[in-house]
N, C-alpha and C positions, 0 to 999 in steps of 0.2 A: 254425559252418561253417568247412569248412578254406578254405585260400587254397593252389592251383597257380600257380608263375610256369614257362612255359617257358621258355628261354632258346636262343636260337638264333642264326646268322650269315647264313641266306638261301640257303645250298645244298640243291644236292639232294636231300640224305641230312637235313640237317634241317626238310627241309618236309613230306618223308615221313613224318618222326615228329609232325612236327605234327599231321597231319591223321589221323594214327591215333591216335595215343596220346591227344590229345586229346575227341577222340569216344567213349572207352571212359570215360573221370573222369561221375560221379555229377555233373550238374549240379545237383541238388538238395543234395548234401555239399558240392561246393567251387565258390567262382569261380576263375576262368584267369584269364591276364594273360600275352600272350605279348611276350616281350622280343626284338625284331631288334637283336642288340650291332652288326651290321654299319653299322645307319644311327642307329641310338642308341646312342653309344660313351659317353656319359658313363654308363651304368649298368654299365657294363664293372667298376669298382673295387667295385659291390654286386655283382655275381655272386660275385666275387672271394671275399670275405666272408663270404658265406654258402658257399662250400664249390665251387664250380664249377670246375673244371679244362677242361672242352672242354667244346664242342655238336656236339650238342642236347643238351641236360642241360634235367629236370623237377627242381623243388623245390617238396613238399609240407614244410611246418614245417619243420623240422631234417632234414630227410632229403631228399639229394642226388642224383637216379638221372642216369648217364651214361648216354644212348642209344647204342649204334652209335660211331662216331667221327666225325665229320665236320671238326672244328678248336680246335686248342689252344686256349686264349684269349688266347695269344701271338701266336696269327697272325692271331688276329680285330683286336688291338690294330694290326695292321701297321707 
């Protein structure tokens, strides 16, 4: 089974995708795991890592999808 992390900051544009993007993933293929950086900032240096530049950003295994724009991860660091 794969593993999806969302990764998101709590705006609007990324709750938007939360709630869609997430509802299409095979729950039977992967578990989610949604990451809010805005009130959980110590996982800020894991998105980092694994490849994140802004959210809402999905990561299935090594593969990184930018959603939309919503916010660098500069900004989410404030």
């Amino acid at each position: 089974m794969s593993k999806a992390v969302f990764y998101h900051a709590g705006c609007p544009i990324c709750v938007d995708a939360e709630q869609m993007i997430l509802d299409y993933l095979d729950k039977s293929k992967t578990t989610t795991e949604v990451v809010h950086l805005g009130t959980d900032q110590n996982r800020i240096e894991e998105a980092e890592k694994v490849g994140v530049k802004s959210v809402p950003a999905l990561v299935i295994g090594e593969n990184v999808y930018h959603i939309n724009y919503g916010a660098s991860l500069d900004d989410v660091k404030g």
